[in-house]
N, C-alpha and C positions, 0 to 999 in steps of 0.2 A: 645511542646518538646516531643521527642520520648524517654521512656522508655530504660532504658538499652537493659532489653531482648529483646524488640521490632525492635530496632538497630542492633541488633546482627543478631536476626531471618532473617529480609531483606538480611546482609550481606551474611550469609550461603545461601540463599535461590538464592542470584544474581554472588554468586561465585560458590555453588556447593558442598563445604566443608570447614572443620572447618580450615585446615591449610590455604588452600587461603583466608577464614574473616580473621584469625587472620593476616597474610601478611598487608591486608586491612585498619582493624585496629589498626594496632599496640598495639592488645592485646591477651593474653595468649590463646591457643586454649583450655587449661579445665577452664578458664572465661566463653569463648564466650559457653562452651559444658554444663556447668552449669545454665547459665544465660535463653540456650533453654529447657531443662529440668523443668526448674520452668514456663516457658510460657509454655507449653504442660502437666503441671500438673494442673496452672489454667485454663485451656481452657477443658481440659479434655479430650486431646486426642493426639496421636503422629501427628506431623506435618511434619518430613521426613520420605522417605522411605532409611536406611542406609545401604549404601555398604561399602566393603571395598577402594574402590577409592574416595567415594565420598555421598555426602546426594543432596535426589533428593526428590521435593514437591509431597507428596501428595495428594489426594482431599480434605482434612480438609487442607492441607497448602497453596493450590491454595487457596481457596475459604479467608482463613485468608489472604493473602496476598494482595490479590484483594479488601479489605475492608480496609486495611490497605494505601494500595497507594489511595486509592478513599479520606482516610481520608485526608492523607496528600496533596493534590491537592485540598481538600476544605476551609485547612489551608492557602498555597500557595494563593487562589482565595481571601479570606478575609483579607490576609495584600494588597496584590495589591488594593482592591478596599478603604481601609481606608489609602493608600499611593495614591493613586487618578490613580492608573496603567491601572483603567480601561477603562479610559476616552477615544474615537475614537484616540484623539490625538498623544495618550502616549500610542502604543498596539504592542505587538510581537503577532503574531498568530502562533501556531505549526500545520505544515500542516504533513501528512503522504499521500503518496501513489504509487503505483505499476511503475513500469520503463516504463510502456507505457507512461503514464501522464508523465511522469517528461522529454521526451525530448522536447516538446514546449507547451503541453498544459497547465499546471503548470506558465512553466517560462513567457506565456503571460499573463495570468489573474491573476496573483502578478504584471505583471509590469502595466498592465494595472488599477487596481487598485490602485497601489502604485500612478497613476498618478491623482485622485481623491482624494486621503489619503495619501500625501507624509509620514506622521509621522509612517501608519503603517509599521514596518518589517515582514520578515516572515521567520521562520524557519523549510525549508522542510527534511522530511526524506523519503527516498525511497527504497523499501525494497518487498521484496516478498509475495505474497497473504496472505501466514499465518504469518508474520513479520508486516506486515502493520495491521490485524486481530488483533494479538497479543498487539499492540501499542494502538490501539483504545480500546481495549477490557480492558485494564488495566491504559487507563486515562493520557496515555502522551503524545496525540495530542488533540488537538482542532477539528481538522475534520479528514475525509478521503478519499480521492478519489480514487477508485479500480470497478474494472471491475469484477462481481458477475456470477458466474452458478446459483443461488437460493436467495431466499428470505435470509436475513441473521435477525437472533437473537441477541436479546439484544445489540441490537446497534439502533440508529432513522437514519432512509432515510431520507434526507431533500430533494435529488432527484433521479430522475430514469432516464435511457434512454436506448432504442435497443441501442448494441455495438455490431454488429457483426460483425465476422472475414470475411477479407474482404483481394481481395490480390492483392499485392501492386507491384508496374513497373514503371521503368521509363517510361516516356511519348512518349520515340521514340522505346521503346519495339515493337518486331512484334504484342505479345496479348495486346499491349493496344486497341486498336479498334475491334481486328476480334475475335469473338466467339469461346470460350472455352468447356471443360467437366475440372473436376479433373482432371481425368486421362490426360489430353495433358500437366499438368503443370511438369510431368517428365521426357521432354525431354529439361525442362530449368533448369538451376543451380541453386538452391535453397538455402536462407538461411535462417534458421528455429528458430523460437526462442525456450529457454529452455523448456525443457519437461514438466517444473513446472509450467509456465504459462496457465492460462484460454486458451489463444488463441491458443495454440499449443496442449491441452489436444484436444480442440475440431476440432482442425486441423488433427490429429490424430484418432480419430473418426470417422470424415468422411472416412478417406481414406480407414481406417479399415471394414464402412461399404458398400464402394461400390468395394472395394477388388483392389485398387487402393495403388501401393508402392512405395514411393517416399525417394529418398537417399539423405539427404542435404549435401549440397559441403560445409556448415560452419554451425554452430550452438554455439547462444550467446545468453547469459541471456540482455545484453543490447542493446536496440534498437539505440540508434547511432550507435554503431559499423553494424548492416543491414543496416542502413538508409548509412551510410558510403561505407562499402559494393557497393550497389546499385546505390551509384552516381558515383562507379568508373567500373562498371561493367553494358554496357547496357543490356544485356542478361538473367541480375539477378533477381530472386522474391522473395519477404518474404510476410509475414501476418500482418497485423494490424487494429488496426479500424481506423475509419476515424477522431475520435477525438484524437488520437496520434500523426496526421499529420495536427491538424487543423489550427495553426499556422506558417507552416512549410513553408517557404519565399525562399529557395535556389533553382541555378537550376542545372538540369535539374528539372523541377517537378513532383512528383510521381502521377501516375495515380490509382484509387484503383477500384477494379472490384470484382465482386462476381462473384462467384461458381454457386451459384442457389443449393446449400446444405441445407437443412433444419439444421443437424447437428451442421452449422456454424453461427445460427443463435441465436441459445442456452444462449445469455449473454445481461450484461445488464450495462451498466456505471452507479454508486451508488456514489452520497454524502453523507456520514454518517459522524452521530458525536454521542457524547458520551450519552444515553439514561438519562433522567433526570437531568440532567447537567445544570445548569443556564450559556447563552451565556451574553459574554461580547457583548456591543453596536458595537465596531470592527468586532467582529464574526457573526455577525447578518448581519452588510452589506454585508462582503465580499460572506457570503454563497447565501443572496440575488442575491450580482452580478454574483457570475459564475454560478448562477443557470439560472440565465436570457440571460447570455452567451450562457450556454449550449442549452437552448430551444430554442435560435434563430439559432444555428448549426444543433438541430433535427430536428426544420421545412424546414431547405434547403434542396439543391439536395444530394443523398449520396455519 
């Protein structure tokens, strides 16, 4: 059971300010103002940084925070497992990761497992580089599957793999077959994904460093709406890796071609899960199976 002040501090912390907790919990905002007051006097230090709009964590309340949700996910793990939740049988798995994965690569190694495990569910979120980081980093998924520029911290890799940007055509495109530069992909209509994404940073990159300027006729944080795009438009290109598309059944079918960029070469597809963390028997297969997934898609053609 959580503490008054412990309760409160989360609420302020997940809302931002005293009047949205107190909204939240239908308690006084000089309660909830007091309650943080005596948690930051035993802890021994200020835990917001306060404005007038609003209180914002700072690194003693991050780091509090972060201890705090770890506890209570270990509270969560130990009624499950003495309620028998943990059993292969009886398992939700929380997945997290990037919009690439989530248009077929996700939804087939859930169903494809689901068909091994009927009992397990899964609960995906999908969310941007630093939203998926954020998710994993603070203990409310079970794994995570995103596409990495570096080695990543405090998190465990269960797997690795080259993901490079690679670019993507329908199959009766003129460039599906005949040899490219960069620079000739600007005279086809491009749809680009968000600036936020890995694949579009280093998409970017390239172009920047071989002085190569290209204007996308659409630009979308999700990749159905390119992949959408693209089967209605034969003339169209966008970016993806080839594990975005590795389940991808419809036609026309997309053909994926590289650059020959060093730039675009820069990434890496990463399984992580939460660093020291005891895996339920569910979680252990499933990372098993799409890891075995995955390395029989690395050793193919790209």
């Amino acid at each position: 059971m959580l503490s008054p002040e412990v309760r409160y501090f989360l609420a302020v912390a997940s809302t931002g300010s005293l009047s949205a907790a107190s909204q939240q919990l239908f308690v006084a905002v000089s309660a909830i103002s007091r309650q943080i007051q005596r948690l930051e006097a035993e802890i021994g230090a200020p835990l917001f940084e306060r404005h007038a709009r609003g209180m914002i964590l700072n690194d003693a309340g991050r780091i509090f925070e972060s201890h705090v949700r770890r506890s209570l996910l270990g509270m969560e793990q130990a009624r499950a497992e003495i309620k028998g939740l943990k059993a292969v049988r009886r398992t939700a798995l929380r997945i997290a990761c990037t919009d690439g994965m989530a248009f077929s690569l996700l939804p087939a190694l859930c169903s494809q497992f689901r068909q091994l495990n009927p009992s397990v569910s899964f609960n995906l979120a999908v969310g941007s580089v630093e939203q998926v980081a954020d998710i994993l980093r603070q203990g409310e998924c079970d794994a995570a599957f995103q596409f990495s520029l570096h080695p990543e911290r405090g998190v465990e890799v269960v797997g690795s793999w080259p993901a490079p940007v690679l670019i993507a055509m329908r199959e009766d495109h003129p460039l599906a077959q005949a040899p490219f530069q960069l620079k000739d992909l600007s005279g086809w209509p491009m749809a680009l994904p968000d600036r936020a994404t890995t694949v579009r940073q280093l998409f970017d990159l390239a172009c920047q460093m071989s002085g190569t300027f290209i204007e996308p006729v659409m630009t979308c944080d999700n990749f159905s709406t390119l992949y959408a795009f693209l089967q209605l438009n034969s003339q169209a290109i966008t970016l993806c890796s080839r594990f975005s598309v590795l389940f991808q059944q419809t036609a026309p079918r997309l053909v994926l071609r590289s650059a020959g960029v060093d730039q675009l070469t820069q990434r890496t597809l990463q399984v992580q899960t939460v660093m020291g963390r005891q895996r339920s028997a569910a979680l252990n297969l499933f990372l098993a199976f799409a890891c075995e997934q995955l390395a029989k898609a690395d050793s193919g053609p790209a």
